[in-house]
SEFIZA-3560 file (N, C-alpha, C; in Angstrom, 3 decimals):
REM SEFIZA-3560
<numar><xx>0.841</xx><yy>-1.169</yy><zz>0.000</zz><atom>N</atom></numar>
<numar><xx>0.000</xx><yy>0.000</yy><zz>0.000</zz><atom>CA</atom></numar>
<numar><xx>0.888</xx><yy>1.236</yy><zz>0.000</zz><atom>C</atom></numar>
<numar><xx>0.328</xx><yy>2.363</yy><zz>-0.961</zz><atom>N</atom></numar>
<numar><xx>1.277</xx><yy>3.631</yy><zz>-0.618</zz><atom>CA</atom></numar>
<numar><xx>1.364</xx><yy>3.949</yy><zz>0.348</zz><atom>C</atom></numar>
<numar><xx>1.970</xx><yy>5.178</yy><zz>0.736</zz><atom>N</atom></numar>
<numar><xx>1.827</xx><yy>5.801</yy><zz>2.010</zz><atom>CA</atom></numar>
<numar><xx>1.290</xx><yy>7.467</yy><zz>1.085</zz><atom>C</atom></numar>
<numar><xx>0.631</xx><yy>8.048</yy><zz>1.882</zz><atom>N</atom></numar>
<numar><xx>-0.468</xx><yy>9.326</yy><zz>1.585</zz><atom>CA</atom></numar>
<numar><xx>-0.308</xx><yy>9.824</yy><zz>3.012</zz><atom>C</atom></numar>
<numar><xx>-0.408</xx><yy>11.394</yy><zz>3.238</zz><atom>N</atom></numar>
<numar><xx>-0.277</xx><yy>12.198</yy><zz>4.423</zz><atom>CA</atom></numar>
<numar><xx>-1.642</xx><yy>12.057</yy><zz>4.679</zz><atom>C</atom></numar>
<numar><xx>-1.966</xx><yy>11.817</yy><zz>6.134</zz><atom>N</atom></numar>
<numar><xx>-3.348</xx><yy>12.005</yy><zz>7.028</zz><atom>CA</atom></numar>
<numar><xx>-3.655</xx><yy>10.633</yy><zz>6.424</zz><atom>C</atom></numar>
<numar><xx>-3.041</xx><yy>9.538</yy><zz>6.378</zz><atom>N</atom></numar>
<numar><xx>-3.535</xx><yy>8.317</yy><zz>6.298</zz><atom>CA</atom></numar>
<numar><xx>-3.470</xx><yy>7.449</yy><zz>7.950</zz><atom>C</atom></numar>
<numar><xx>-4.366</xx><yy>6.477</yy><zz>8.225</zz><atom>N</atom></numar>
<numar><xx>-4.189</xx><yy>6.183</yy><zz>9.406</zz><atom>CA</atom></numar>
<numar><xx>-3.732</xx><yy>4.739</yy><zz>8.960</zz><atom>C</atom></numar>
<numar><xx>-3.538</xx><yy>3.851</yy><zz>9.511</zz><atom>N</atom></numar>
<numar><xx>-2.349</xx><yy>1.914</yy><zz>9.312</zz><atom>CA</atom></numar>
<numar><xx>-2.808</xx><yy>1.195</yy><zz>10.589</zz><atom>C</atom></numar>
<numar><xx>-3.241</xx><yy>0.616</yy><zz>10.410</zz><atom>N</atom></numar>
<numar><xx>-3.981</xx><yy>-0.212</yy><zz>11.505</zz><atom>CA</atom></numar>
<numar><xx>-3.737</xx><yy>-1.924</yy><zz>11.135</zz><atom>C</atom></numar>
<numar><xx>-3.082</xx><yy>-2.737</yy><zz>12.081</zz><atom>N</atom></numar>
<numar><xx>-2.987</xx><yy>-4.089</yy><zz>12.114</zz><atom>CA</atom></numar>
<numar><xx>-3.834</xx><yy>-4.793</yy><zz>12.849</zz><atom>C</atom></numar>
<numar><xx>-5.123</xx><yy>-5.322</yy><zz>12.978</zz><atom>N</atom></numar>
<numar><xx>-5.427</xx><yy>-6.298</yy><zz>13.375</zz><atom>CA</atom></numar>
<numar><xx>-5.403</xx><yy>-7.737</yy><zz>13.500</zz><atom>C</atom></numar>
<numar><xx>-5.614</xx><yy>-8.328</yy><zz>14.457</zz><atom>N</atom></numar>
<numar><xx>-5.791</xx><yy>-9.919</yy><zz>14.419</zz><atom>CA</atom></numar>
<numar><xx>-6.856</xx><yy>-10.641</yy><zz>15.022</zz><atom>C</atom></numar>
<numar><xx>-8.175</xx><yy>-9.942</yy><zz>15.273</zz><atom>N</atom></numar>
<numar><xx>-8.981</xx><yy>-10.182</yy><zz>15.674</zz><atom>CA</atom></numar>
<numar><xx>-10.317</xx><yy>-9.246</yy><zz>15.162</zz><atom>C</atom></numar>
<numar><xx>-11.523</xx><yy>-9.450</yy><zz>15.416</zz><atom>N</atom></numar>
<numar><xx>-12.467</xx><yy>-8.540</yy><zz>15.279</zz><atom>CA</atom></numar>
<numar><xx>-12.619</xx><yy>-7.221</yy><zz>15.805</zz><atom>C</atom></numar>
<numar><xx>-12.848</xx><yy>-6.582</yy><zz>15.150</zz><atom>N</atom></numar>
<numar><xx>-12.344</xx><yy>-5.230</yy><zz>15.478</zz><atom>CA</atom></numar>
<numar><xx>-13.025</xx><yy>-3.844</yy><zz>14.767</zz><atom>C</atom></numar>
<numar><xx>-13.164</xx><yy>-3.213</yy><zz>16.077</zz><atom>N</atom></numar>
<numar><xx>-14.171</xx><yy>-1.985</yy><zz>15.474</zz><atom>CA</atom></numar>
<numar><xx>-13.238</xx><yy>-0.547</yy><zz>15.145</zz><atom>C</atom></numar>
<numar><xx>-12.656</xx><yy>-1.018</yy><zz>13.900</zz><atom>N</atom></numar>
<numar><xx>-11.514</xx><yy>0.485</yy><zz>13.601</zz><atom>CA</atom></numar>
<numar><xx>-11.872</xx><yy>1.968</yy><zz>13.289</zz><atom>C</atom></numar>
<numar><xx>-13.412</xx><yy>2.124</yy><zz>12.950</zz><atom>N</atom></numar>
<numar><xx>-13.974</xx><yy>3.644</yy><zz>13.554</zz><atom>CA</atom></numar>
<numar><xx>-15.113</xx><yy>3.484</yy><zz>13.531</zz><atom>C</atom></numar>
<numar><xx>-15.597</xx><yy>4.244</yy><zz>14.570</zz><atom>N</atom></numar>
<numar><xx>-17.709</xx><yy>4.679</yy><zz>14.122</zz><atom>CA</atom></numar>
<numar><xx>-17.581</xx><yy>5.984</yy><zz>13.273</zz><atom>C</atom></numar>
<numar><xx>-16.473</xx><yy>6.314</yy><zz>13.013</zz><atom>N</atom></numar>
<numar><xx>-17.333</xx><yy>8.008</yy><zz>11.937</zz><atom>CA</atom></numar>
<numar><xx>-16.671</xx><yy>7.126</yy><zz>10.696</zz><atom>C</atom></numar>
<numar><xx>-16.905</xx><yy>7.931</yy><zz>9.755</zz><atom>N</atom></numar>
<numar><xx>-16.998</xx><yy>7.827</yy><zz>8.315</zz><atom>CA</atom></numar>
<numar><xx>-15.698</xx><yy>8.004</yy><zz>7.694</zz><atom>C</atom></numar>
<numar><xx>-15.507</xx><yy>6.580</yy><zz>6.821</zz><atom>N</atom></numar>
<numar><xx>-13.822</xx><yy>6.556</yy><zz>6.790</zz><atom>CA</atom></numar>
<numar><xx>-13.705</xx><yy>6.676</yy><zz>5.092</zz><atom>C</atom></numar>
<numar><xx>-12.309</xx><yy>6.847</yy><zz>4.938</zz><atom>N</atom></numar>
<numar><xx>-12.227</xx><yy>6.304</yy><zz>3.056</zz><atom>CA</atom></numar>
<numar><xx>-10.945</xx><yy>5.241</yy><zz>3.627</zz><atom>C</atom></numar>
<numar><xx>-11.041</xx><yy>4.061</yy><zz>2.903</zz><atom>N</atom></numar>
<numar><xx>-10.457</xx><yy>2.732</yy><zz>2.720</zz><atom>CA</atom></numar>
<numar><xx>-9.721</xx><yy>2.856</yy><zz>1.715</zz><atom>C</atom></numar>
<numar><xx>-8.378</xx><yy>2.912</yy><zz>1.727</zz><atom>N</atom></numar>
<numar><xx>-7.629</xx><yy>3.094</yy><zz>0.704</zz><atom>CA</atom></numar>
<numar><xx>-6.768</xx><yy>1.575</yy><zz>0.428</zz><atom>C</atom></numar>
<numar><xx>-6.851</xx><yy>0.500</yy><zz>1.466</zz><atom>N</atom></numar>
<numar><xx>-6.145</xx><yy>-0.841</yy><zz>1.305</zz><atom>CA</atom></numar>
<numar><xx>-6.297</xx><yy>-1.331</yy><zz>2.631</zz><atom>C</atom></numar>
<numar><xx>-6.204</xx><yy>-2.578</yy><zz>1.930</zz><atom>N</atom></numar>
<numar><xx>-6.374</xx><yy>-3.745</yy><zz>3.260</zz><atom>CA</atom></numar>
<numar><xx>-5.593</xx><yy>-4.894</yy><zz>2.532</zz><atom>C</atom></numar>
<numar><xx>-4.946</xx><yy>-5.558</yy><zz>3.432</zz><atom>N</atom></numar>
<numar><xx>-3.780</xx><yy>-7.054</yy><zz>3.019</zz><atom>CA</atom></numar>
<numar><xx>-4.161</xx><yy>-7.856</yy><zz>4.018</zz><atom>C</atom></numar>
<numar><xx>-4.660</xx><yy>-9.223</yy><zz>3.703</zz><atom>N</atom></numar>
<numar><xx>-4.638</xx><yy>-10.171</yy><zz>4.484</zz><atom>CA</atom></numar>
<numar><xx>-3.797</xx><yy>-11.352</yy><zz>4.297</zz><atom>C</atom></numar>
<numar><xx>-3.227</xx><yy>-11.559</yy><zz>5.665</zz><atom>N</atom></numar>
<numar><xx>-2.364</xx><yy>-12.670</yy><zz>5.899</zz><atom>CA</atom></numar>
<numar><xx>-3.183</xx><yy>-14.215</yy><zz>6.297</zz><atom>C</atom></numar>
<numar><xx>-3.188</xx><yy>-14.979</yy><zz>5.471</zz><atom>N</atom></numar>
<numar><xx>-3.112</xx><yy>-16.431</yy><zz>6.404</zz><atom>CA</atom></numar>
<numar><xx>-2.825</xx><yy>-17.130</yy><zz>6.404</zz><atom>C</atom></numar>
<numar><xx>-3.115</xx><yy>-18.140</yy><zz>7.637</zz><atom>N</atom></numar>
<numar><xx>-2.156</xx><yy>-19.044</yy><zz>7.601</zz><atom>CA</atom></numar>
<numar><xx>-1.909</xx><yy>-20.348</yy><zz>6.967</zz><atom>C</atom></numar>
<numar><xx>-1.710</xx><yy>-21.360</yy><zz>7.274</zz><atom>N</atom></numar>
<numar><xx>-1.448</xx><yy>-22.478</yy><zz>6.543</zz><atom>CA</atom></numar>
<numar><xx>-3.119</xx><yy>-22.996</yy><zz>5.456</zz><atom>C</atom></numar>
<numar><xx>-3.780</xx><yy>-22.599</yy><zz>6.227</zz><atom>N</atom></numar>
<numar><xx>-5.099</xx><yy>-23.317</yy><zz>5.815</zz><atom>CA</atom></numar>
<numar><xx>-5.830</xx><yy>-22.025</yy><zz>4.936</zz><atom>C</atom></numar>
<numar><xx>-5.266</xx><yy>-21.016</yy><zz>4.475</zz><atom>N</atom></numar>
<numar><xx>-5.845</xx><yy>-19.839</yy><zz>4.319</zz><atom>CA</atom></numar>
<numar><xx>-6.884</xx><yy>-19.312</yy><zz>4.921</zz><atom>C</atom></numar>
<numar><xx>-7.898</xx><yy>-18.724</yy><zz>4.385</zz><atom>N</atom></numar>
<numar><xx>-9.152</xx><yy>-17.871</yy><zz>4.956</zz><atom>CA</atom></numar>
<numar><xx>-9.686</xx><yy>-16.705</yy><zz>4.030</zz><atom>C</atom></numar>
<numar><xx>-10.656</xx><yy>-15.934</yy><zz>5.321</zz><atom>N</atom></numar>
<numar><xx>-10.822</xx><yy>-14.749</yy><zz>4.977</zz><atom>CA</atom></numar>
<numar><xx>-11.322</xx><yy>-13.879</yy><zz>5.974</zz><atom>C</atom></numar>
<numar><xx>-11.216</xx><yy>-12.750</yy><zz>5.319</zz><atom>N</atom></numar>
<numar><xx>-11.903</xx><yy>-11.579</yy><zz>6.519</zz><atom>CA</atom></numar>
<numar><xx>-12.989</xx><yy>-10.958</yy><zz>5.917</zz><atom>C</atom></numar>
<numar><xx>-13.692</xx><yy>-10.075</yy><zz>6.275</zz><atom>N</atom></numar>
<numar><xx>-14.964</xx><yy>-9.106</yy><zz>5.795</zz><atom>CA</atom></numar>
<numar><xx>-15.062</xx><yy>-7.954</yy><zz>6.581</zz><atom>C</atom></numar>
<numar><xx>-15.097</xx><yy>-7.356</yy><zz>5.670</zz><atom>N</atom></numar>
<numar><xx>-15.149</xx><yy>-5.562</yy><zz>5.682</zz><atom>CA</atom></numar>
<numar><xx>-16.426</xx><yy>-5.377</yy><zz>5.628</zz><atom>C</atom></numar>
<numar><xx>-16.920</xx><yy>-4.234</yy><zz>6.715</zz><atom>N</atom></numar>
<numar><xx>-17.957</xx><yy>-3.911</yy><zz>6.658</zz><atom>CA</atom></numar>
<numar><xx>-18.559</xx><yy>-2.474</yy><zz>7.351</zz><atom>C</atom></numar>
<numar><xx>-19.429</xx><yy>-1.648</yy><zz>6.278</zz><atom>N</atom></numar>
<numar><xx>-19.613</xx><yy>-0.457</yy><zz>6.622</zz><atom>CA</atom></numar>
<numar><xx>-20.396</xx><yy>-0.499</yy><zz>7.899</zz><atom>C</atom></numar>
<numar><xx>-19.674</xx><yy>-0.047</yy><zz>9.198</zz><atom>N</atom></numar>
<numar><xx>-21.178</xx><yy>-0.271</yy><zz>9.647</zz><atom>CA</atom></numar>
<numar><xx>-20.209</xx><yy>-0.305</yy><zz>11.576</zz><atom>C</atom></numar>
<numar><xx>-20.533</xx><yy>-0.657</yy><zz>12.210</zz><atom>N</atom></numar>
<numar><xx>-20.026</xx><yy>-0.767</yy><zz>13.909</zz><atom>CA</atom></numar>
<numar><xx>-19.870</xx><yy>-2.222</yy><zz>14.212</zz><atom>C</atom></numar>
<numar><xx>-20.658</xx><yy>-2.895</yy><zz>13.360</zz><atom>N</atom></numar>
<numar><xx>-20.463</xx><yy>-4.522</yy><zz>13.618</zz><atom>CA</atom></numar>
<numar><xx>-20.878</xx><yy>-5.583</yy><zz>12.647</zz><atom>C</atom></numar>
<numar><xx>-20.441</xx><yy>-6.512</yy><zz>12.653</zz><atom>N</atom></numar>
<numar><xx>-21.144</xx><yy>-7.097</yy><zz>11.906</zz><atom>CA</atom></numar>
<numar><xx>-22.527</xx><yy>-8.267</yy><zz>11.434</zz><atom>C</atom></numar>
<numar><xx>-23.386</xx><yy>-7.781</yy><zz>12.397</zz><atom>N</atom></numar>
<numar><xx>-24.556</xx><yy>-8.240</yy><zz>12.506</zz><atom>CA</atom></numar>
<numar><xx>-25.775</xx><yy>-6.561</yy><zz>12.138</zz><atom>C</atom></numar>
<numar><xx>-25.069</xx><yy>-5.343</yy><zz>12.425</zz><atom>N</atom></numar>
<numar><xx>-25.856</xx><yy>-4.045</yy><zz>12.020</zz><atom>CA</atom></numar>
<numar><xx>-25.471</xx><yy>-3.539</yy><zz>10.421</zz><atom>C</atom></numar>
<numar><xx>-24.206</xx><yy>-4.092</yy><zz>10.545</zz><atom>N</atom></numar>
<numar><xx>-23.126</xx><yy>-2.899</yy><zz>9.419</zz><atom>CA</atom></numar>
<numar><xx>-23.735</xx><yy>-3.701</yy><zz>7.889</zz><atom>C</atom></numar>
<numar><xx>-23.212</xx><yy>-3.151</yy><zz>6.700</zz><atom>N</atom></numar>
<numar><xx>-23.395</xx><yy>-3.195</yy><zz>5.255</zz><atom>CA</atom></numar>
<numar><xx>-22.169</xx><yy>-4.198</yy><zz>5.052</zz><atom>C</atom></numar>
<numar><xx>-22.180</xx><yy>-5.505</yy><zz>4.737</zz><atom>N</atom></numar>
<numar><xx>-20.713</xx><yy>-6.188</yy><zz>3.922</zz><atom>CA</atom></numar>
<numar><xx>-20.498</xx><yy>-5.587</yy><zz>2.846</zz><atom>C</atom></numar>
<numar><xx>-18.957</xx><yy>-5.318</yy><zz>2.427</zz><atom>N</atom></numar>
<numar><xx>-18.677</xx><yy>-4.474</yy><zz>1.646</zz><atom>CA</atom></numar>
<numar><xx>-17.544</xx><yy>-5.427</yy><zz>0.635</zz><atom>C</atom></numar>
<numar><xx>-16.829</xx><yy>-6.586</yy><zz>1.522</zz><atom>N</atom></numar>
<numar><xx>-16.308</xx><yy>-7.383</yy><zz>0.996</zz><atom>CA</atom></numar>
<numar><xx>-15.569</xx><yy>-8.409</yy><zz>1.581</zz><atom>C</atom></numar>
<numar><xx>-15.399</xx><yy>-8.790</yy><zz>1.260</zz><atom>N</atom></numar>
<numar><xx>-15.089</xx><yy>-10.365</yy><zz>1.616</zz><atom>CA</atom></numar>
<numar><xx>-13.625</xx><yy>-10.609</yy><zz>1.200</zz><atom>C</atom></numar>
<numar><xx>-12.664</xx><yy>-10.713</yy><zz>1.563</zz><atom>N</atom></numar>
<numar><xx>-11.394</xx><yy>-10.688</yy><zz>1.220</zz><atom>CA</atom></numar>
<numar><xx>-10.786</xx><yy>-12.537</yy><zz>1.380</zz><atom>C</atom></numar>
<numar><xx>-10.494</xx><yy>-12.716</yy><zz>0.532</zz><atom>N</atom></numar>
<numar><xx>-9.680</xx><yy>-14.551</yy><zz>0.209</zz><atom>CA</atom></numar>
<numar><xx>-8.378</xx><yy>-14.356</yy><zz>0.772</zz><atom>C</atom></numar>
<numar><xx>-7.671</xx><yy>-14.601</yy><zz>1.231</zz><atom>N</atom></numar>
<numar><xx>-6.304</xx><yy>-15.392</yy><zz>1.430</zz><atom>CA</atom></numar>
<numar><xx>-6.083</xx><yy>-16.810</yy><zz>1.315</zz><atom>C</atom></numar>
<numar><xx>-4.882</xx><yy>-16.816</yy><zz>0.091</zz><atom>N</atom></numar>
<numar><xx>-4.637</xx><yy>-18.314</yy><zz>0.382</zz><atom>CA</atom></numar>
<numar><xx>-3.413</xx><yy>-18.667</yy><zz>1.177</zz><atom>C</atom></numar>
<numar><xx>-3.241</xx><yy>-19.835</yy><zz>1.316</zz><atom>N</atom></numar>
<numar><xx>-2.095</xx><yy>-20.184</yy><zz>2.543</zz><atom>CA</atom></numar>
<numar><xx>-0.685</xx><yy>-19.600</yy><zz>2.640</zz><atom>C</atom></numar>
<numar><xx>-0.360</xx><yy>-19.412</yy><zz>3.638</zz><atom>N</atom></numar>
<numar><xx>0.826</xx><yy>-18.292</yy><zz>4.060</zz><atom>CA</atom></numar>
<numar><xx>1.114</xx><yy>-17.099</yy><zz>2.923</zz><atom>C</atom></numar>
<numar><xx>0.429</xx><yy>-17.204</yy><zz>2.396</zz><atom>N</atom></numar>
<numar><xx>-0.075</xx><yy>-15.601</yy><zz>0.857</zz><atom>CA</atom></numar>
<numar><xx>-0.398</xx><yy>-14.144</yy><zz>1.343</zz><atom>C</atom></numar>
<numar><xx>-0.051</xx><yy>-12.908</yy><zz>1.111</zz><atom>N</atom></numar>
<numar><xx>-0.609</xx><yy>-11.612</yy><zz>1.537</zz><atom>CA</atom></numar>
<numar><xx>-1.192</xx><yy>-11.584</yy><zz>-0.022</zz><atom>C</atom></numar>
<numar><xx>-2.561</xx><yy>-11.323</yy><zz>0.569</zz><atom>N</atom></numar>
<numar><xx>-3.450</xx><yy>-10.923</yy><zz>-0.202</zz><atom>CA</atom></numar>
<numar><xx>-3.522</xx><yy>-9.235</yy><zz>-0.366</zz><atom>C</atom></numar>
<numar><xx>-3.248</xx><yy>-8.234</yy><zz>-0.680</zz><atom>N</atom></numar>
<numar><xx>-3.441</xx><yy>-7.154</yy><zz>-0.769</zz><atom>CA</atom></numar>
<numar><xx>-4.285</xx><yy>-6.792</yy><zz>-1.766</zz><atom>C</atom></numar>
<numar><xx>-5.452</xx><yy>-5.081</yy><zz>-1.564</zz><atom>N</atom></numar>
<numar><xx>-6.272</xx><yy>-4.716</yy><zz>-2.127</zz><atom>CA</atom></numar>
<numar><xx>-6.287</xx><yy>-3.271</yy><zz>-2.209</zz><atom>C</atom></numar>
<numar><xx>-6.385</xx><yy>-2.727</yy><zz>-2.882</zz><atom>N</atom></numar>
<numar><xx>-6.305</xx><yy>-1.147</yy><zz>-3.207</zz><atom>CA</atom></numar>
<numar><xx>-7.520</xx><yy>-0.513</yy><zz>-3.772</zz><atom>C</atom></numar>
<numar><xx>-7.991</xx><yy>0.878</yy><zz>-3.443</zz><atom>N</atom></numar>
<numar><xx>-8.687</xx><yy>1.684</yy><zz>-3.918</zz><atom>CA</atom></numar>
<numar><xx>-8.052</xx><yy>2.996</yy><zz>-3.653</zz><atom>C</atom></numar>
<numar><xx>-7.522</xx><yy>3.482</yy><zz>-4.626</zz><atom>N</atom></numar>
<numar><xx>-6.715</xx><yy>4.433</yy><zz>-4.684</zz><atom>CA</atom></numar>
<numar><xx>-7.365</xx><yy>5.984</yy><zz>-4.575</zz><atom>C</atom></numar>
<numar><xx>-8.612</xx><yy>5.733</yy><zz>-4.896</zz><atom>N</atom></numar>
<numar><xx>-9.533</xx><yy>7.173</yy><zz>-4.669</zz><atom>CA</atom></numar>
<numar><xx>-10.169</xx><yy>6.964</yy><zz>-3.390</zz><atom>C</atom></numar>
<numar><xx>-10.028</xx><yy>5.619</yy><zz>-2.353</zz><atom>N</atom></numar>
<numar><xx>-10.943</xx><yy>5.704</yy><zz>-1.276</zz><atom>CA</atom></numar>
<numar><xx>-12.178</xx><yy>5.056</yy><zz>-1.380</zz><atom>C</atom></numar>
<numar><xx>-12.440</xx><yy>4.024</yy><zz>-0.698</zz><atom>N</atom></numar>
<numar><xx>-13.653</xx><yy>3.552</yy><zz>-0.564</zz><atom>CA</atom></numar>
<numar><xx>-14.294</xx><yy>4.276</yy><zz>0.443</zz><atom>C</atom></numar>
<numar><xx>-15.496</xx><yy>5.042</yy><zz>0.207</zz><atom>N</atom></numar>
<numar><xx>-16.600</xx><yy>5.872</yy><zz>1.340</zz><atom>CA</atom></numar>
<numar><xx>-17.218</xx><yy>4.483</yy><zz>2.072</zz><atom>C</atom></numar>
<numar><xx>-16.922</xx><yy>4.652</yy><zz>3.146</zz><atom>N</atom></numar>
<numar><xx>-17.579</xx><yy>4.045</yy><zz>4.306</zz><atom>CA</atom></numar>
<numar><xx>-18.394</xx><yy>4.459</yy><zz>5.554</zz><atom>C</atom></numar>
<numar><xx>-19.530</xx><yy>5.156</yy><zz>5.087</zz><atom>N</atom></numar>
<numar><xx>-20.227</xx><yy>6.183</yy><zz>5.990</zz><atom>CA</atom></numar>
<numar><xx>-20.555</xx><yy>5.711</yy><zz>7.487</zz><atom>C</atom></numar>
<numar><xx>-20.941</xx><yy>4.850</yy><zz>7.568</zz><atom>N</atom></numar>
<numar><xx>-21.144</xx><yy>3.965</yy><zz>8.712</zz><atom>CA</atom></numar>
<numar><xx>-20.282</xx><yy>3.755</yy><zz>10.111</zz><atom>C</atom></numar>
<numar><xx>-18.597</xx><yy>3.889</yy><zz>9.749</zz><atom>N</atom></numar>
<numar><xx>-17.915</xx><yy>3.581</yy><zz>9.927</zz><atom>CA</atom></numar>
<numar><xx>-16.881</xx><yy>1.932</yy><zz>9.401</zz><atom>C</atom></numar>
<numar><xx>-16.178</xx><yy>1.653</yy><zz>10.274</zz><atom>N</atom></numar>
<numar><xx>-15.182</xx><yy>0.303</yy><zz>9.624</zz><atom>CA</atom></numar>
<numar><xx>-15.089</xx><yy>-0.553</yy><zz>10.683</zz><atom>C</atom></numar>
<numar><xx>-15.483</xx><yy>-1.907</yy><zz>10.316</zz><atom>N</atom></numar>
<numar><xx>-15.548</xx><yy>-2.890</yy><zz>10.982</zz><atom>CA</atom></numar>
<numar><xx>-15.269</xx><yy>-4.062</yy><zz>10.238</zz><atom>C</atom></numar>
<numar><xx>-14.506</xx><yy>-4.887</yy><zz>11.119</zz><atom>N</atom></numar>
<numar><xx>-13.438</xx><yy>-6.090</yy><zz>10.663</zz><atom>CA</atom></numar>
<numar><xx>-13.695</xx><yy>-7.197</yy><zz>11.378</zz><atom>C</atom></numar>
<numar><xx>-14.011</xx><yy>-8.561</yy><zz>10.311</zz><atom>N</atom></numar>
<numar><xx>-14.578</xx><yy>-9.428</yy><zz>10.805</zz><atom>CA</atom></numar>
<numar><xx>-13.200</xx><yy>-10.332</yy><zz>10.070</zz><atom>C</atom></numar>
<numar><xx>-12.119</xx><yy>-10.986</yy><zz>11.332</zz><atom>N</atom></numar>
<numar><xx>-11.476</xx><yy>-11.480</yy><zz>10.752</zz><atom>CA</atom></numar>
<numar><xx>-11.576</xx><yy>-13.117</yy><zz>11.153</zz><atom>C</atom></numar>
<numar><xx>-11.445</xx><yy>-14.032</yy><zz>10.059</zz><atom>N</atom></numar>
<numar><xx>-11.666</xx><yy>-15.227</yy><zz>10.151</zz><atom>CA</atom></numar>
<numar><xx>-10.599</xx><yy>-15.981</yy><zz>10.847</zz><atom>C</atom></numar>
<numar><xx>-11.330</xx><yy>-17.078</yy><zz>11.337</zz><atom>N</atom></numar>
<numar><xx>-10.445</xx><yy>-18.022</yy><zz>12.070</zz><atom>CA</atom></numar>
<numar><xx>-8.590</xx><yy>-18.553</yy><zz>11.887</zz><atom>C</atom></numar>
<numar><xx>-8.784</xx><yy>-18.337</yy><zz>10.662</zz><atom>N</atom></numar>
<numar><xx>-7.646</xx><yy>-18.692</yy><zz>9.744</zz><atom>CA</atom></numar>
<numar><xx>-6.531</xx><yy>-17.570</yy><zz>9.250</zz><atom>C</atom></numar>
<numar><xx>-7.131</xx><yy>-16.480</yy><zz>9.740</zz><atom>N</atom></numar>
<numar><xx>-5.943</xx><yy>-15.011</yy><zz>9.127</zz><atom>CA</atom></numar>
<numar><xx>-5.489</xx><yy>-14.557</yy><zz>10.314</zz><atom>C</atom></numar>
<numar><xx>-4.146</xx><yy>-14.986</yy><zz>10.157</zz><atom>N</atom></numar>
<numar><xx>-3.082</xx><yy>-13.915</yy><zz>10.938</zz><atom>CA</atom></numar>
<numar><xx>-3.080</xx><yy>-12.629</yy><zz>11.032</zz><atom>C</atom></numar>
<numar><xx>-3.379</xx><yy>-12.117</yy><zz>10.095</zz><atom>N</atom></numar>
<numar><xx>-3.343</xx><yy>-10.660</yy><zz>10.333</zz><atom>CA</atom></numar>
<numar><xx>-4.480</xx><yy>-9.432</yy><zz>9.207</zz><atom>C</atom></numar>
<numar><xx>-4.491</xx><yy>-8.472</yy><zz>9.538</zz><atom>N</atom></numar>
<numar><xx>-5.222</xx><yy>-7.847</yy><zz>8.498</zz><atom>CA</atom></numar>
<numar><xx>-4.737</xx><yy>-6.426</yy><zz>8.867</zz><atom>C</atom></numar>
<numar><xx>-4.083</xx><yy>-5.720</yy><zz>7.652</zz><atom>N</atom></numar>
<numar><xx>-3.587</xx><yy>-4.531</yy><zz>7.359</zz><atom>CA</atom></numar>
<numar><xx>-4.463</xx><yy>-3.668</yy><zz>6.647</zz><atom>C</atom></numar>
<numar><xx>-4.267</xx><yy>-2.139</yy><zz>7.350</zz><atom>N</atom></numar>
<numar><xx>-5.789</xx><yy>-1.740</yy><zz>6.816</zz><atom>CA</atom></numar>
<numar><xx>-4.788</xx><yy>-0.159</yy><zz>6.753</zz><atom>C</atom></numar>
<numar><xx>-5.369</xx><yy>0.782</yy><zz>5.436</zz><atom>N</atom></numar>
<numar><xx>-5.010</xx><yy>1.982</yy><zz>5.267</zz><atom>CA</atom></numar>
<numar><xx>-6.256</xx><yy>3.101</yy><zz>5.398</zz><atom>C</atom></numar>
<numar><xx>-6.516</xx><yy>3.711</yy><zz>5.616</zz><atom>N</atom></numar>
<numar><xx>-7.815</xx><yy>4.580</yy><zz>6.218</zz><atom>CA</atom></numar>
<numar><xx>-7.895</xx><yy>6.001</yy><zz>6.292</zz><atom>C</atom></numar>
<numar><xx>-8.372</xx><yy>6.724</yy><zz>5.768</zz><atom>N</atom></numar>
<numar><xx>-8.756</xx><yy>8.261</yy><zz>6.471</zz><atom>CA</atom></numar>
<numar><xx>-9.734</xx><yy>8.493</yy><zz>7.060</zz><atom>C</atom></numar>
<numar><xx>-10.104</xx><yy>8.977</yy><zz>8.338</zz><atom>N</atom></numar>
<numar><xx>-11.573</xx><yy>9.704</yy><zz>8.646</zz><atom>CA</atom></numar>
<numar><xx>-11.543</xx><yy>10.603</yy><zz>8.236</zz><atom>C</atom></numar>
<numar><xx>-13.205</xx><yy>10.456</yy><zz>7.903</zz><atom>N</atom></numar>
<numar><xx>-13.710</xx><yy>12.148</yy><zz>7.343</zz><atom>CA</atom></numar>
<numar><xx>-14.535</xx><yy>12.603</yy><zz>8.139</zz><atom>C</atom></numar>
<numar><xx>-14.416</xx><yy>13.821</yy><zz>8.362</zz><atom>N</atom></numar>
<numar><xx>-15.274</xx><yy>14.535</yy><zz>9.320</zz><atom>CA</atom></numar>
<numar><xx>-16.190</xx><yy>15.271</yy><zz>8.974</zz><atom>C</atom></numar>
//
């Protein structure tokens, strides 16, 4: 992922609520492990309220990386539903205010 000024970098490894205000998504990379996986992105505070926005594959010990270079609008906020099987999930972000 590039790096851009007023970008925020966030590593998770678990489920995780990375903002309630309104973000742009500029990349996310998922790691997993032997058995691969996936994670899911979703507009929203959780993921039983929020909008799925996508569903991200990893295959085994593979970084999956994903880009939107103009920003994905995520009004809702950003919430990360990471699967049993991913080590990690790298996330690039701006809030908008």
């Amino acid at each position: 992922m590039s790096s851009k000024p007023g970008i925020a970098y966030i590593t998770v490894t678990a489920d995780t609520l990375v903002s309630t205000e309104p973000v742009l998504l500029y990349g996310a990379v998922i790691l997993a492990s032997a058995l691969g996986g996936d994670a899911t992105i979703y507009d929203g505070h959780d993921a039983s309220s929020g909008r799925k926005v996508i569903t991200l594959k990893g295959g085994a010990t593979l970084s999956t990386p994903v880009e939107w270079p103009q920003g994905l609008y995520l009004g809702g906020g950003l919430y990360v539903d990471v699967g049993s099987s991913i080590t990690e999930v790298q996330l690039s972000y701006e809030t908008i205010e």
